[in-house]
C-alpha positions in Angstrom: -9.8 10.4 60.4 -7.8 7.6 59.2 -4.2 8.4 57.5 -4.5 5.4 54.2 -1.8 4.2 51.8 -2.6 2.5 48.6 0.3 0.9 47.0 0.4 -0.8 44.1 2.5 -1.0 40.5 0.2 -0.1 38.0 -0.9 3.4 38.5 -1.9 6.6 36.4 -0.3 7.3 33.8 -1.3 3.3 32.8 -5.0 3.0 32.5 -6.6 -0.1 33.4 -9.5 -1.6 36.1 -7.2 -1.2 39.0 -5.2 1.9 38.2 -8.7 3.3 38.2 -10.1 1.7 41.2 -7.4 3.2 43.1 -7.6 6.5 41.9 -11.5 6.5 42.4 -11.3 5.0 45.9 -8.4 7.6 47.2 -10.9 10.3 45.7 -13.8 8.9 47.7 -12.1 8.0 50.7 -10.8 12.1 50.6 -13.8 12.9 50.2 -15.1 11.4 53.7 -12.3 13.1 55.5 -9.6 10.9 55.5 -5.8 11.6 54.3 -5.1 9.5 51.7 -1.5 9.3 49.7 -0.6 6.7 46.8 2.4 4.8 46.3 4.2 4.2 43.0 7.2 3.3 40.9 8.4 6.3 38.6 6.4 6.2 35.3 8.7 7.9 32.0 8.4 11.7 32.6 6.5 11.1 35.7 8.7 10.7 39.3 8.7 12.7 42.7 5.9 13.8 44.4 2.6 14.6 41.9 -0.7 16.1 43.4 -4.2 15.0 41.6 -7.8 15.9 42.0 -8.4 17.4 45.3 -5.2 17.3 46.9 -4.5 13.5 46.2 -0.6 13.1 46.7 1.3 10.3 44.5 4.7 9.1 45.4 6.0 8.2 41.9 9.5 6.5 43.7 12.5 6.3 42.1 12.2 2.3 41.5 12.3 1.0 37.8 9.6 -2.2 36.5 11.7 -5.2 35.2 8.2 -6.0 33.0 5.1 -4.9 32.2 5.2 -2.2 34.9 6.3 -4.5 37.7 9.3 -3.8 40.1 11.0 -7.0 41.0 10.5 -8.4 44.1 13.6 -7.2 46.2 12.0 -7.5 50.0 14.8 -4.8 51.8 15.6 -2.7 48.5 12.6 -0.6 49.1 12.8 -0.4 53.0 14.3 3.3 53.5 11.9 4.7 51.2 9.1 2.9 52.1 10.1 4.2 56.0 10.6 7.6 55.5 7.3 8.0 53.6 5.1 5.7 56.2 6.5 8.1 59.3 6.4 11.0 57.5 2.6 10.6 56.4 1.6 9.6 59.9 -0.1 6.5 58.6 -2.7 4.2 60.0 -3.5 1.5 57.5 -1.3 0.0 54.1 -3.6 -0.8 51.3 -1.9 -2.8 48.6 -3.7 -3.9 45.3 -3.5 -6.6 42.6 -1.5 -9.9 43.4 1.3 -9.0 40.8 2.2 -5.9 42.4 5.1 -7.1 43.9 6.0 -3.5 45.1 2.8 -3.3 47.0 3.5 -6.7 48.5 6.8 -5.7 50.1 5.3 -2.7 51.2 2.6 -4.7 53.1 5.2 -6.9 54.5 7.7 -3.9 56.1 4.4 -2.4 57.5 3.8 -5.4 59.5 6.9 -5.3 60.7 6.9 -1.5 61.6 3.5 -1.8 63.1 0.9 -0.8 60.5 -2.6 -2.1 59.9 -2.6 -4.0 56.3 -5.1 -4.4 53.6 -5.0 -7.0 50.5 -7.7 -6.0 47.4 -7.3 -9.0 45.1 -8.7 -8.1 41.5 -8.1 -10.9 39.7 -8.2 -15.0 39.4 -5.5 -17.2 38.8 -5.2 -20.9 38.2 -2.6 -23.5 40.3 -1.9 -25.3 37.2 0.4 -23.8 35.1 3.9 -22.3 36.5 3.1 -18.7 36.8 0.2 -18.9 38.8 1.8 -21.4 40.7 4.9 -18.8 41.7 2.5 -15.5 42.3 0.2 -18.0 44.5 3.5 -18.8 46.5 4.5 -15.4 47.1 1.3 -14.3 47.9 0.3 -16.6 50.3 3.7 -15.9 52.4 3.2 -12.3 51.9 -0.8 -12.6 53.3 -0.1 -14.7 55.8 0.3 -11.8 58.3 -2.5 -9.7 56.7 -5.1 -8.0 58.5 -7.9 -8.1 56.0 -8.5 -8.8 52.5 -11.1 -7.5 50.2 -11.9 -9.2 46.7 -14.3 -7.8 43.7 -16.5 -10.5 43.9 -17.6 -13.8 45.3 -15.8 -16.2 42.5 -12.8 -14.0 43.6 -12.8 -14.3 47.0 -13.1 -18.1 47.0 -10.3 -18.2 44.8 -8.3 -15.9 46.9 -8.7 -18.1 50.1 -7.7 -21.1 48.3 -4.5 -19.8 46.4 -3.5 -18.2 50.1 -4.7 -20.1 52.4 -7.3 -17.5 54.0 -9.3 -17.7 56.2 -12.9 -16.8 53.8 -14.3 -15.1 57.1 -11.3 -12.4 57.4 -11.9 -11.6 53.3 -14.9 -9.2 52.4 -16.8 -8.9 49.0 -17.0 -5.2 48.2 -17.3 -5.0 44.2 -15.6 -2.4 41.9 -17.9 0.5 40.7 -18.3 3.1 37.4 -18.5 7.1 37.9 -21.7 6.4 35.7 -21.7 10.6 35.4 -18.7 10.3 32.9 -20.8 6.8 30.9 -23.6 8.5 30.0 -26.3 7.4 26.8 -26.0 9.0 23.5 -27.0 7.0 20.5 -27.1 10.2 18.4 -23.2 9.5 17.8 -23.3 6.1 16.4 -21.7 5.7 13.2 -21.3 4.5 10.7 -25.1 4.9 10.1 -27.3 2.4 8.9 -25.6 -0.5 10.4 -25.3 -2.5 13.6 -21.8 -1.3 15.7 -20.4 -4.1 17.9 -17.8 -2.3 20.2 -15.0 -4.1 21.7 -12.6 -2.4 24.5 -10.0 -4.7 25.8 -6.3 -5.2 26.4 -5.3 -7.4 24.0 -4.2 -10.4 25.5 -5.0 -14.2 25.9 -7.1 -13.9 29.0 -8.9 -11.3 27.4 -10.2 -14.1 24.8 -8.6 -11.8 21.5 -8.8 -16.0 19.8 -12.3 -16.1 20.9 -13.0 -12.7 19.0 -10.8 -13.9 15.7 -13.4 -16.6 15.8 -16.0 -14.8 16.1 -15.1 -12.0 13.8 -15.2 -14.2 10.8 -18.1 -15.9 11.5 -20.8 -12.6 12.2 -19.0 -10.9 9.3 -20.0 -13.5 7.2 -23.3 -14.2 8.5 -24.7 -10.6 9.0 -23.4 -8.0 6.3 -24.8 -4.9 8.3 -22.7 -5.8 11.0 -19.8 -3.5 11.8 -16.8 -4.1 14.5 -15.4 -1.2 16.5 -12.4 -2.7 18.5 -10.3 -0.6 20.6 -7.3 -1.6 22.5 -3.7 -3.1 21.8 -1.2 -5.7 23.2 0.8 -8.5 21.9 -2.6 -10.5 20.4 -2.8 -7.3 18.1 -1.2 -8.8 15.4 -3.3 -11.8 15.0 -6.8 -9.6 14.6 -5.0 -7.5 12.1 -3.9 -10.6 10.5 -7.5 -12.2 10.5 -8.9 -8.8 8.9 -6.3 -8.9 5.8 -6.9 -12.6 5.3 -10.9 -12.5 5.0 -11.0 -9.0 3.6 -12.7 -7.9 6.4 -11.6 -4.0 6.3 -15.5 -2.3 5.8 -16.6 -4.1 8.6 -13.9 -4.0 11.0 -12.1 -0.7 12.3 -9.4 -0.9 14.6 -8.6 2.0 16.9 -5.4 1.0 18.9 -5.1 2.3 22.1 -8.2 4.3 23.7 -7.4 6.9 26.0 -9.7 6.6 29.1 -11.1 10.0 28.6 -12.5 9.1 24.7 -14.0 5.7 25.9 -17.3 6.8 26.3 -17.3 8.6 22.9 -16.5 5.1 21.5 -19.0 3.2 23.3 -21.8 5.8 22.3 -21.0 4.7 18.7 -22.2 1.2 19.4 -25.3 -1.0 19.6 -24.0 -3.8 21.0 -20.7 -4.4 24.0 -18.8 -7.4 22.9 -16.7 -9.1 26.0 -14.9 -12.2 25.4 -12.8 -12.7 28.3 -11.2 -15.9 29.0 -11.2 -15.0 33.1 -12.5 -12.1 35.3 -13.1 -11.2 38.4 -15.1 -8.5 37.9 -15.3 -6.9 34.4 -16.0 -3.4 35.1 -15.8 -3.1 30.9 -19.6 -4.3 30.6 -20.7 -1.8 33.3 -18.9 0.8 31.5 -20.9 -0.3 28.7 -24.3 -0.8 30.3 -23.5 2.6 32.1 -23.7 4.2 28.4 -27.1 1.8 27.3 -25.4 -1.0 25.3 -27.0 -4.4 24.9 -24.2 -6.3 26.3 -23.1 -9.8 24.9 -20.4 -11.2 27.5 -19.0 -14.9 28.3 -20.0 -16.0 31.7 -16.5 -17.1 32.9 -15.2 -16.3 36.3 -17.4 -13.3 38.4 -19.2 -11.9 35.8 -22.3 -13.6 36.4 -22.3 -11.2 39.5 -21.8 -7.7 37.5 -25.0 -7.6 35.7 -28.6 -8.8 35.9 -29.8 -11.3 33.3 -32.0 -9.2 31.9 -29.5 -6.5 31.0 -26.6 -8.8 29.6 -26.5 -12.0 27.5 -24.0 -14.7 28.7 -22.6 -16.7 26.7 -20.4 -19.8 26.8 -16.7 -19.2 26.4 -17.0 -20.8 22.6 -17.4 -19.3 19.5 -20.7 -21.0 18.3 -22.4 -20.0 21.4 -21.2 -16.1 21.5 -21.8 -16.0 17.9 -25.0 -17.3 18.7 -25.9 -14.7 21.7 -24.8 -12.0 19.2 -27.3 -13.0 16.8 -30.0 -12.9 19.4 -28.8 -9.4 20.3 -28.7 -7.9 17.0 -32.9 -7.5 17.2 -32.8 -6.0 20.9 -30.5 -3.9 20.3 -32.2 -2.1 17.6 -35.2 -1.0 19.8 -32.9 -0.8 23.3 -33.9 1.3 26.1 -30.5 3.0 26.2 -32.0 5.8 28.7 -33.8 3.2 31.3 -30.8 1.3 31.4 -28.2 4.1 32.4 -30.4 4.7 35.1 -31.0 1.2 36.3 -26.9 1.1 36.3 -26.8 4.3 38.2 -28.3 2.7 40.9 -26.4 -0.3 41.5 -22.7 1.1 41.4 -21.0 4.0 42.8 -18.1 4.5 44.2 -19.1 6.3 47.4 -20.6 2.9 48.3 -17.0 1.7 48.0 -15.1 3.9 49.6 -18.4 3.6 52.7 -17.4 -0.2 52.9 -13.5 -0.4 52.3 -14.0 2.3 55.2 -15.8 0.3 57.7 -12.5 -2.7 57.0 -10.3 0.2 58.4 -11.7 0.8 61.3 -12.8 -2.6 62.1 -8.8 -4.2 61.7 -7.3 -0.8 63.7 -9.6 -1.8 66.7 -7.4 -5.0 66.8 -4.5 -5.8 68.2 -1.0 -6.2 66.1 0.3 -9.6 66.3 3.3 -9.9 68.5 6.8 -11.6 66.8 5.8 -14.9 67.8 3.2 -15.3 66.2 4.6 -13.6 63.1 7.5 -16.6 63.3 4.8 -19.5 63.8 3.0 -18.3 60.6 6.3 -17.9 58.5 7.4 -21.5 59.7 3.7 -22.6 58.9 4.9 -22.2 54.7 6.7 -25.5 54.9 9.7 -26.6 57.1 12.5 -25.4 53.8 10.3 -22.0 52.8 9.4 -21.6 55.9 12.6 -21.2 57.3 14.0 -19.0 54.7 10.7 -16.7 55.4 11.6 -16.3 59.1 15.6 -15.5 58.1 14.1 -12.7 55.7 11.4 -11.5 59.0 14.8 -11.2 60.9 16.9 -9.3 58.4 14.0 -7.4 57.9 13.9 -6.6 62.3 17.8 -5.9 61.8 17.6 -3.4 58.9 14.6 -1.5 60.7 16.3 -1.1 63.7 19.3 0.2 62.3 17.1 2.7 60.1 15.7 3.7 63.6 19.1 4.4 64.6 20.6 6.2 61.8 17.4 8.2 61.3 15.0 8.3 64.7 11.2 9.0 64.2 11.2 11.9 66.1 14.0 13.8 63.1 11.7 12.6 60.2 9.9 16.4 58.5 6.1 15.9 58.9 4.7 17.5 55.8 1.6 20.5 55.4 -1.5 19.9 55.2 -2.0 20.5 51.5 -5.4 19.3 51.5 -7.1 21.7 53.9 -5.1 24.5 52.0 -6.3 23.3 48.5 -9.8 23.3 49.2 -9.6 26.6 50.3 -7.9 28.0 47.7 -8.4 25.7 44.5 -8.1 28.8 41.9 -4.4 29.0 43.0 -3.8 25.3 41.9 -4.6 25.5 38.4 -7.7 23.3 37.0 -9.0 21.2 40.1 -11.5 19.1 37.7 -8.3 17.0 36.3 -9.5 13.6 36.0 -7.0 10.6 35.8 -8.0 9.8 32.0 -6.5 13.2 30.8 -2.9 14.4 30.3 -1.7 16.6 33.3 
């Protein structure tokens, strides 16, 4: 049995590709035997100690995100905590997620230093030419620079992950994200409105997510094929500009926006719809069009980033990131998805992604980096230094204050007076009925 931490900033109650990955990975990896416990900034109503499905314990600490859910970057601030919980839990191996999860990148840091096993996931892709990419790539390559092992979605990831840190591509596995396809399951019996041909669109609503692409394209279909309606769900700041593009061509009874989707009603809106829309800008791994196969929708996606690895041809049609060719793709879509074999699919999809494979995988990393040896101080000095001879030198000044502050900790507070908590697990699956409703999934309110 291996004692895990995942770390990362974005976490239930947001609900996004990696909250979910997370949540569906410490399920899986419970499920196998291990102890698994998530680390978290507070959330609004949310902070303490939270238990989820089957026992999975969430440390919601009391840390506050400076922006879109993301705690600044403070390197010591976080130390005590981040101590007491490590020593308490007994833990083996540090799993932080998502490069702008600064949180889970200190955490991975003090773990080195306290003599954990660490573990990068990357699930996304980011350029080197524009300023914020160029600062995250910076950070991230110090902070990997000691890692154990990293783990990216996909192929086009993981090249781009060894380039923006400096990585070694041997020390990075590929081990894709998965869909519970039991929750994305067929039924065109609720499409509506009737009579017509649903495009559904599920995205955060963003530039990367291509939300200019689909303005574009909005007008264009609209115009071109009357029986075509739009179902977009999601919101963010590019909101405004679809709303906009509605009012100004009069688009209202073939458009309806939804705002916000809870996870738990996504499958109820993708059963109302022919076709999947996608017009992403950049992805690692789109686990949207999986969803959206998963429930037996002829998918119509650009080929940008690792897409091209999600799906087979034959169940998706790619498109150029333009709005000529997607409009185009559409148009071939609109006569396949009349007659579309929503059933065959779902079980085709079924078959390629689970997240038990996952959890199998990500399991065999563990136990592969704790059969290695930690790196002594040396060596962690010599890869500091190896970030330039002016950053490199401020990165081993921050390694010592970080050696100071633990040692002191140590004093103040030894290992051997730090509580060890029960075993809730073994006492929850013994007694679920005593814990209320034990089939809470992460898409509902708790």
């Amino acid at each position: 049995m291996v004692n895990i931490c995942l770390i990362c900033d974005f976490f239930y109650p947001c609900l996004g590709g990696v909250e979910m990955h997370i949540f569906q990975l410490g399920l899986c990896l419970i499920e196998r035997g291990h102890k698994v416990i998530i680390i978290t900034h507070k959330y609004q109503g949310r902070s303490g100690v939270r238990y989820m499905t089957n026992g999975l314990k969430v440390y919601y600490c009391p840390f506050i995100p400076a922006i879109q859910t993301v705690v600044l970057f403070t390197y010591v601030g976080t130390l005590p905590i981040f101590r007491q919980i490590l020593l308490r839990e007994e833990i083996h191996v540090v799993h932080s997620h998502a490069a702008t999860s600064y949180l889970g990148g200190e955490l991975l840091l003090h773990a080195k230093s306290m003599g954990f096993k660490t573990v990068f996931t990357d699930h996304s892709l980011f350029a080197f030419n524009d300023a914020a990419s160029f600062h995250v790539n910076k950070i991230l390559k110090y902070i990997l620079c000691e890692i154990d092992h990293s783990i990216s979605v996909s192929h086009v990831s993981k090249e781009n992950l060894s380039m923006r840190a400096s990585l070694d591509p041997r020390n990075i596995s590929v081990i894709p994200n998965a869909v519970d396809c039991s929750r994305f399951t067929p039924n065109p019996s609720k499409r509506y409105p009737l009579n017509t041909i649903n495009i559904v669109v599920i995205c955060r609503m963003t530039f990367r997510k291509g939300v200019d692409l689909l303005v574009d394209v909005l007008q264009v279909i609209c115009k071109q094929h009357p029986e075509i309606y739009f179902i977009i769900g999601g919101d963010g700041p590019k909101k405004k500009i679809l709303e906009e593009t509605i009012q100004r061509y009069n688009l209202q009874n073939q458009t309806e926006l939804l705002g916000s989707v809870p996870g738990h009603q996504v499958k109820d809106v993708l059963n109302r719809g022919h076709i999947f829309l996608n017009t992403s800008l950049t992805e690692a791994f789109c686990i949207a069009i999986v969803e959206a196969a998963s429930c037996g929708l002829c998918v119509v996606s650009t080929n940008v980033g690792g897409i091209s690895e999600v799906l087979p041809k034959n169940m998706v049609l790619y498109a150029d990131p333009t709005p000529e060719d997607i409009c185009h793709k559409i148009t071939q879509a609109i006569p396949i998805a009349k007659n579309f074999q929503v059933y065959q699919q779902h079980e085709l999809v079924k078959k390629m992604y689970s997240w038990e494979q996952v959890a199998e995988r990500t399991e065999k990393v563990y136990y592969n980096i704790l059969q290695t040896q930690n790196q002594t101080i040396l060596k962690r000095f010599k890869d500091c230094y190896s970030n330039g001879q002016i950053y490199g030198l401020y990165l081993m000044i921050l390694l010592i204050f970080d050696l100071i502050f633990l040692m002191i900790l140590d004093f103040l507070q030894p290992h051997k007076g730090i509580q060890k908590p029960g075993i809730f697990n073994q006492i929850y699956k013994n007694q679920k009925e005593k814990f209320g409703d034990h089939l809470f999934k992460a898409d509902q309110q708790n």
